[in-house]
N, C-alpha and C positions, 0 to 999 in steps of 0.2 A: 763592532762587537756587540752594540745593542742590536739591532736588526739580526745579530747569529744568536741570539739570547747566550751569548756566554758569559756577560756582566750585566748586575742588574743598577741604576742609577737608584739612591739612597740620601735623606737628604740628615745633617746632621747641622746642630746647633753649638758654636763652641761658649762656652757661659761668660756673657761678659760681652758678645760678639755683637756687632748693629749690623743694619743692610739685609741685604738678601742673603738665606741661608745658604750655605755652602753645597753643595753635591757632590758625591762619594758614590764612588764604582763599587760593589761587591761582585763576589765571584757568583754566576746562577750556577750552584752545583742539582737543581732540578729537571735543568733543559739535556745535557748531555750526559751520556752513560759513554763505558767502556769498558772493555771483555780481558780479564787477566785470565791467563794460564800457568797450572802450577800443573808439572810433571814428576811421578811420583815413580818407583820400583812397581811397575804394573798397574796405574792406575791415574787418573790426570782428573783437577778439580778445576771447573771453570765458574766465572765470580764475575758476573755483572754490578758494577759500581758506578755510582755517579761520581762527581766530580769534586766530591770532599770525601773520596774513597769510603760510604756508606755500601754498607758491602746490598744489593735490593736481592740477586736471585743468586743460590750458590746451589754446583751439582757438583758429584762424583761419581766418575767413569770409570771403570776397569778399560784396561786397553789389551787389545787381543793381541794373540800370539804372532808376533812378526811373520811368522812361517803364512799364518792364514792371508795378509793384506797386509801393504808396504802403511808403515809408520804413518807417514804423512799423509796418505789417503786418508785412515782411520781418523786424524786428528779431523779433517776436512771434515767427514761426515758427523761427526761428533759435537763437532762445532756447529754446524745448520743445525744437527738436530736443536740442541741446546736456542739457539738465537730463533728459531722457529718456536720450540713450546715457552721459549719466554713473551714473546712475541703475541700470542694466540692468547695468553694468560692477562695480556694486557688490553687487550683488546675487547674480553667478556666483562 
């Protein structure tokens, strides 16, 4: 889990304590993000969060008319776009 940076090792002292200090796992909520989708009556907000759900990039999409492109296509493409211009914003 160190080598996947999802915990970071922390070292704590407890008052009173001898010897060598103790080490303490904390969560790295820095290293991993992850993408929530919330669907709305016409319109879908997607929310990149790291891992102490800080919300970093949030959009909102209108979603086009069913009749134009099937549901799940739309989301597809909406979703690259979104993971690409957060991507490109990270990167300048």
């Amino acid at each position: 889990m160190l080598d996947a940076h999802l915990v970071q090792e922390t070292e704590f002292q407890e008052p009173g304590a001898r010897g060598r200090p103790a080490i303490g796992l904390i969560l790295d909520t820095d290293a991993w993000h992850y993408l929530a989708i919330r669907l709305h009556r016409g319109d879908m907000t997607m929310t990149l969060r790291d891992l102490s759900s800080r919300i970093i990039v949030e959009d909102t999409q209108p979603l086009p008319d069913e009749s134009m492109q099937p549901l799940l296509t739309s989301l597809v493409e909406q979703v690259d776009a979104f993971l690409f211009a957060t991507s490109t914003n990270w990167s300048a």
